[in-house]
C-alpha positions in Angstrom: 53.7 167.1 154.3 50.9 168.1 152.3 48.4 165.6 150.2 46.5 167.2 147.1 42.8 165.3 146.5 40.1 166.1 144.2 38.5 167.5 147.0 41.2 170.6 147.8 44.7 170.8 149.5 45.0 168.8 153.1 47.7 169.6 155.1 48.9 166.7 157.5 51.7 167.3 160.8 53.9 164.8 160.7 56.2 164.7 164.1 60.2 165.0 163.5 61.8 162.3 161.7 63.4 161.1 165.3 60.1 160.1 166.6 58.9 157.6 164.3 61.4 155.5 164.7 61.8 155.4 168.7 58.4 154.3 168.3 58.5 151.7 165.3 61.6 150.3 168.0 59.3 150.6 171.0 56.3 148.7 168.8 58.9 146.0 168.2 60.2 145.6 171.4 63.9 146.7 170.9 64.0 149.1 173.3 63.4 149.5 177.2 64.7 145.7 177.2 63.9 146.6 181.3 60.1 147.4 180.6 58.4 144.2 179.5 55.3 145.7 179.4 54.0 148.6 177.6 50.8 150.0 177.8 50.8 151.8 174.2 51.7 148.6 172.7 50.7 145.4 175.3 46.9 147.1 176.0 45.0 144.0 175.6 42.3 146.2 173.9 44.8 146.6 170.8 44.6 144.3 167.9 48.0 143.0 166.6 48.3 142.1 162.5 51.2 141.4 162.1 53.6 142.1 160.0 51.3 145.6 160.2 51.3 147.6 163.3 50.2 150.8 164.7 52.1 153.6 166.1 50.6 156.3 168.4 52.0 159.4 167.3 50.0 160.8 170.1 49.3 158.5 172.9 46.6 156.4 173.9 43.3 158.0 171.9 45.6 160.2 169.9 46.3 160.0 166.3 47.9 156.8 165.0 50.0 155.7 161.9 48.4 152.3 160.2 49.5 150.2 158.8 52.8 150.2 158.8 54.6 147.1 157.6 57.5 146.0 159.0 60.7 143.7 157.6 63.5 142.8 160.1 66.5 141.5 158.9 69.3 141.2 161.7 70.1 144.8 163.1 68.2 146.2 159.5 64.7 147.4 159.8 62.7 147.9 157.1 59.1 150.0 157.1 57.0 151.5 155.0 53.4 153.3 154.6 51.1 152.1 152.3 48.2 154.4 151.3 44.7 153.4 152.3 42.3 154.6 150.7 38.8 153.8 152.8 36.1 155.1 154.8 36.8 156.2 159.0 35.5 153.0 160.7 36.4 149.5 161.3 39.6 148.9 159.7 39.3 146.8 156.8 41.0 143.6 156.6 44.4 143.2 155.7 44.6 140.3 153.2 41.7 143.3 151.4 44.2 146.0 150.9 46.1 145.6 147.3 48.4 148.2 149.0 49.0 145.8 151.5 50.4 143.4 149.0 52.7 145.9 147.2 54.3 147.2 150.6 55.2 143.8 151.2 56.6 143.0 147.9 58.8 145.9 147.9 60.1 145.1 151.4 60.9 142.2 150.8 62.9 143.2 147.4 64.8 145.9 149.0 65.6 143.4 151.8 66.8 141.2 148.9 68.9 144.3 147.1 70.2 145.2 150.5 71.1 142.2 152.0 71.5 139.6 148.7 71.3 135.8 149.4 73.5 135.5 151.8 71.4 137.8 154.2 74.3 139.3 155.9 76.5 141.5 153.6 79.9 142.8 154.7 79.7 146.5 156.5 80.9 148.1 153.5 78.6 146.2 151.2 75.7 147.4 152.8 76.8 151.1 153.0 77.5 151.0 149.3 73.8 149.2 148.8 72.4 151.7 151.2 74.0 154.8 148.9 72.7 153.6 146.1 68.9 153.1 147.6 67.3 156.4 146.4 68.1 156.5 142.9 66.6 152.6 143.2 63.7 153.5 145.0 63.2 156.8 142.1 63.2 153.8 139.4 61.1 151.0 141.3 58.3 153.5 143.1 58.3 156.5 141.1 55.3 159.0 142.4 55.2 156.4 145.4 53.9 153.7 143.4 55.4 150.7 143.2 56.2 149.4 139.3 59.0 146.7 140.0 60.5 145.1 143.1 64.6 146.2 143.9 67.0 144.1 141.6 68.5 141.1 143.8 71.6 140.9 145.3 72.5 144.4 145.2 73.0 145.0 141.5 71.9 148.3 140.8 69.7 149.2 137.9 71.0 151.2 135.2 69.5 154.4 134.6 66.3 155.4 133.8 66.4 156.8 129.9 64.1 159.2 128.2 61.0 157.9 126.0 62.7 157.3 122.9 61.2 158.5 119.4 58.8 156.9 117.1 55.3 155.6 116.6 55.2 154.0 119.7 53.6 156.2 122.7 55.6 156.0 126.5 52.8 154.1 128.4 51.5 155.7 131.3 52.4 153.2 133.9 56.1 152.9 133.1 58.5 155.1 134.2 61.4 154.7 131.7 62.8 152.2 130.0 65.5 150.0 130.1 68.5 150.7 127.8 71.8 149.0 127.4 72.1 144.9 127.0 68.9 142.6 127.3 68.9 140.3 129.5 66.4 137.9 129.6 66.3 135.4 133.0 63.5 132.5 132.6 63.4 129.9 135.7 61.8 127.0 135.3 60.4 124.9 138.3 59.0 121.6 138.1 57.0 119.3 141.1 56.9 115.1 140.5 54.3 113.9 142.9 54.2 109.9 142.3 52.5 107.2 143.6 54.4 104.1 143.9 52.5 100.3 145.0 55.3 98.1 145.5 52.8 95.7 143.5 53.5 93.8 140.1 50.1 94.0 139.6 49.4 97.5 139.7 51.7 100.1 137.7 53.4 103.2 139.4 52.1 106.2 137.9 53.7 110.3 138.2 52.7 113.5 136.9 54.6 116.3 136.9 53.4 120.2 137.5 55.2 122.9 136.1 56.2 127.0 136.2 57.8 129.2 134.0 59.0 132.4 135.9 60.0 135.5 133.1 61.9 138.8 133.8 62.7 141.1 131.0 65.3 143.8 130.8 65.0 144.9 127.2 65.1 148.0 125.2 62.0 149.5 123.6 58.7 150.9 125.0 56.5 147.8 123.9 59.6 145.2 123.1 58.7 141.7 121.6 60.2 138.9 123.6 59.3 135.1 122.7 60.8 131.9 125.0 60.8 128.3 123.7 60.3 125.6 125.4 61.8 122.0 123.9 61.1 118.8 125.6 64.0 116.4 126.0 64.2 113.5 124.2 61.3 110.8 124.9 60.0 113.5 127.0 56.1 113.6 127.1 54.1 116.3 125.7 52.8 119.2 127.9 49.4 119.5 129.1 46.9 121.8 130.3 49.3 125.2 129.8 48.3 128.5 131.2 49.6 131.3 129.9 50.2 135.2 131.1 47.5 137.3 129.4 50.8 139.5 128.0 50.9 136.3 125.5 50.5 137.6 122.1 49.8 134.6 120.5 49.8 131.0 120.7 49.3 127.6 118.3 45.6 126.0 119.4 47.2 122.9 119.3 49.5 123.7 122.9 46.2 124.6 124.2 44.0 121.9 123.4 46.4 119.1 125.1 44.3 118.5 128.3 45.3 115.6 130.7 41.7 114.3 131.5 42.0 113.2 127.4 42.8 109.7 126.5 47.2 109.8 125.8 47.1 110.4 122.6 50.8 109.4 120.6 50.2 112.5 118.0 49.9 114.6 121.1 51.9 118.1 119.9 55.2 117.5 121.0 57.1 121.1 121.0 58.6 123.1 120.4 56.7 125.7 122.7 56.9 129.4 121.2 55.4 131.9 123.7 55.9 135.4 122.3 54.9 138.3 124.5 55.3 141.7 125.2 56.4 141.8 129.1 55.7 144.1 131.8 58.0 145.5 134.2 57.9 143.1 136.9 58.8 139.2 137.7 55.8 137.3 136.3 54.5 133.4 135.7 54.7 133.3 131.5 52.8 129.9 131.8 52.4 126.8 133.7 51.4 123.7 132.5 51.4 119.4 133.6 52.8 116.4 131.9 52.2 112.3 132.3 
């Protein structure tokens, strides 16, 4: 293929498509079942990070693929590339590489769109899922960068629409946007950790920690979006909320209520307004404790 820089026009070999797999397989020990060693792979001189490994296009001392990150879900093998962009020398570390991260996110959410919750879809489930993968793949990694992880259980996208007109200006960053119903999916986890003395004398006590997890499908280049949150009855205030920066804007009072303060009964008690503009992808709209 050939890579464009600011510094001129590179042109890179890249073997036929047949050999990068035998040797992804090889890497992975799922071929030559009969060959349990394998110098290209076992050489004790190699360094092995998983889930990233290294293929040899060339042999030992030869040019080499890394990293290349690797998902395997039964007989389904998932790679991909990311781009490095550092100096020849010691490899930098893994947890280092931003590109690292996004790889994995977006093999584990085509795993998830290929192979939904069950994680082993009928025959013809997964050919379907497998048909529809490029037009996915144009929406979620346009240019090869990754925006937005695959929708789950193989529920494909709808497609990408022209900026539409206005005083608003298409950002940069994203690729389209969504048109046809919002949806809006908020999930809401929540952690008791309690301490319990079996004692008359001294009083159980529990605190709970909470998530708010936001995904937006709505129409508009910069749409408004704003989730409540109302306690249930008796419930006790929230405390020490953290919000996504996307927040907009947010009453002082839900941000004041800090847990290493004295309970105080006039404690603000809800409802919880969050309004935000949302980005693409699944995000944490706020977390928060309660006592």
């Amino acid at each position: 293929f050939r890579a464009k820089s600011l510094a001129g026009t590179k042109y890179v070999a890249i073997p036929e498509d047949r050999v990068i797999p035998q040797l992804l397989l090889t890497e992975l020990g799922l071929v030559d079942a009969d060959k349990p060693y394998v110098e290209v792979r076992d050489d004790c001189a190699r360094q092995h990070r998983s889930p990233a490994v290294e293929l040899r296009v060339d042999g030992p001392g030869g040019r080499t693929l890394w990293p290349v990150l690797t998902v395997t879900q039964g007989a389904l093998i998932l790679a991909c590339l990311p781009l490095v962009e550092a100096p020849p020398g010691p490899r930098p570390p893994l947890p280092s590489l931003a590109s690292v991260s996004q790889g994995l996110a977006l093999l584990s959410g085509l795993q998830d769109f290929l192979c939904g919750t069950g994680g082993k879809p009928e025959p013809d489930v997964l050919a379907s899922r497998l048909a529809a993968l490029p037009s996915v793949l144009l929406q979620v990694c346009p240019l090869g960068r990754p925006l937005d992880t695959p929708p789950p259980a193989g529920s494909v996208p709808a497609a990408v629409a022209p900026s539409p007109g206005g005083a608003q200006k298409q950002p940069a960053w994203k690729a389209g946007v969504h048109r046809g119903r919002a949806v809006v999916s908020v999930a809401l986890t929540e952690k008791v950790r309690s301490m319990q003395y079996s004692k008359s004398s001294q009083q159980d006590i529990w605190d709970v920690y909470g998530m708010v997890m936001c995904k937006c499908e709505v129409e508009g280049v910069l749409p408004n979006v704003t989730v409540t949150l109302t306690l249930p009855p008796n419930g006790s205030p929230l405390q020490d909320i953290l919000v996504h920066p996307c927040v907009t804007s947010l009453d002082a009072s839900i941000l004041t209520a800090c847990s290493v303060d004295e309970n105080d009964g006039s404690a603000f008690s809800g409802p919880y307004k969050f309004p935000f503009s949302p980005p693409l992808e699944l995000f944490r709209l706020c977390s928060y404790t309660s006592q």
